[in-house]
C-alpha positions as CSV (number, residue, x, y, z in Angstrom):
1,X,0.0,0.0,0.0
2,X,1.2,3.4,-1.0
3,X,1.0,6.5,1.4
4,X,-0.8,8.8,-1.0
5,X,-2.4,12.2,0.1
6,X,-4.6,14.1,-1.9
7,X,-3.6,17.1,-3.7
8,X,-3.6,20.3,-2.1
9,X,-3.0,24.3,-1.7
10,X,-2.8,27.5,0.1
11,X,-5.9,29.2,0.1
12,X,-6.9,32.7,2.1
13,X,-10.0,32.2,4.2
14,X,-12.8,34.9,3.6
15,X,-13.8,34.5,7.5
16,X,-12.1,34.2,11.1
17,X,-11.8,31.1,13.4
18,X,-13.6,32.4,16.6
19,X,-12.6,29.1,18.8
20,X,-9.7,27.2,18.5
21,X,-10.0,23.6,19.5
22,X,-8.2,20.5,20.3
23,X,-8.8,18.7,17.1
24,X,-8.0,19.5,13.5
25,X,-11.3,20.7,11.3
26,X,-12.3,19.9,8.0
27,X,-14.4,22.7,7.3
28,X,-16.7,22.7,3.9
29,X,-15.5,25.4,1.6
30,X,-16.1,27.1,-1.6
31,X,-13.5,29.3,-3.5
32,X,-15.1,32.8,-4.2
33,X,-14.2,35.1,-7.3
34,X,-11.6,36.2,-5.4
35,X,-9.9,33.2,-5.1
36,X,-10.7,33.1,-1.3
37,X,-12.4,30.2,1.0
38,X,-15.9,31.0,2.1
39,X,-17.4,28.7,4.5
40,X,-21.2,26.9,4.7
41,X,-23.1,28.5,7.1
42,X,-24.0,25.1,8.9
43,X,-21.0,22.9,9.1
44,X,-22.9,20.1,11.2
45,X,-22.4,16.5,10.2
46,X,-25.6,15.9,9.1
47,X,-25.9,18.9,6.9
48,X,-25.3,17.0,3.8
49,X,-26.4,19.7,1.6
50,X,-23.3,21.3,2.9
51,X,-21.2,18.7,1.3
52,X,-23.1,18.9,-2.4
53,X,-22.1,23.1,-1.9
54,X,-18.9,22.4,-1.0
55,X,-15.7,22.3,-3.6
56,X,-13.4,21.0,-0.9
57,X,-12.2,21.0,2.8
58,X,-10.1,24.0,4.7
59,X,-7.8,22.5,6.8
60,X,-7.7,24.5,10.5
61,X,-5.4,23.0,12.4
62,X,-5.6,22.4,16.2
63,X,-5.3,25.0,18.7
64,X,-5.4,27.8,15.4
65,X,-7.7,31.2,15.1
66,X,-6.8,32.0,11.4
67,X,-8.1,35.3,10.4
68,X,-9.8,36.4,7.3
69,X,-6.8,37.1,4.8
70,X,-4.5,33.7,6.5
71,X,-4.0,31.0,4.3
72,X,-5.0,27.8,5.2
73,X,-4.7,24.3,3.3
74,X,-7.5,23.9,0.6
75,X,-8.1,19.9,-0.3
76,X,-10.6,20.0,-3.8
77,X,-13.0,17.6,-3.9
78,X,-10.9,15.7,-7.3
79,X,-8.5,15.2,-5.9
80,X,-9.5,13.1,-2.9
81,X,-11.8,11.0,-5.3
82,X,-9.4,10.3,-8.0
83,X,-7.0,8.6,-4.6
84,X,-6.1,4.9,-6.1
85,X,-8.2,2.1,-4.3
């Protein structure tokens, strides 16, 4: 088995991080005209709609507050479903 990780970028977030916590967050993000990662307003687990909106995953790491302007890590959607099996 190969250690593969999907394909991924610096993005800026269009929003702030109020609460840092203990545990690294996938968040559901889009990429505005700006090139920026806004957020779905409801980023509960059983909001799938969220995840059809979505064009990827910020990465906030634990114990982080980024600010509107930081970059994050931006994971697309491609490229964690063309992963090999």
């Amino acid at each position: 088995m190969s250690d593969t990780k999907p394909q991924s970028y610096s993005l800026a977030l269009d929003f702030d991080i109020k609460k840092s916590g203990p545990r690294r967050e996938f968040l559901r993000v889009q990429r505005s005209q700006g090139n920026r990662l806004i957020r779905h307003p409801n980023q509960s687990s059983g909001m799938l709609s969220s995840a059809s909106w979505a064009e990827g995953f910020a990465v906030i790491k634990e114990h982080t507050q980024p600010k509107a302007g930081d970059s994050v890590e931006f994971i697309p959607f491609p490229s964690i479903f063309s992963l090999p099996v």
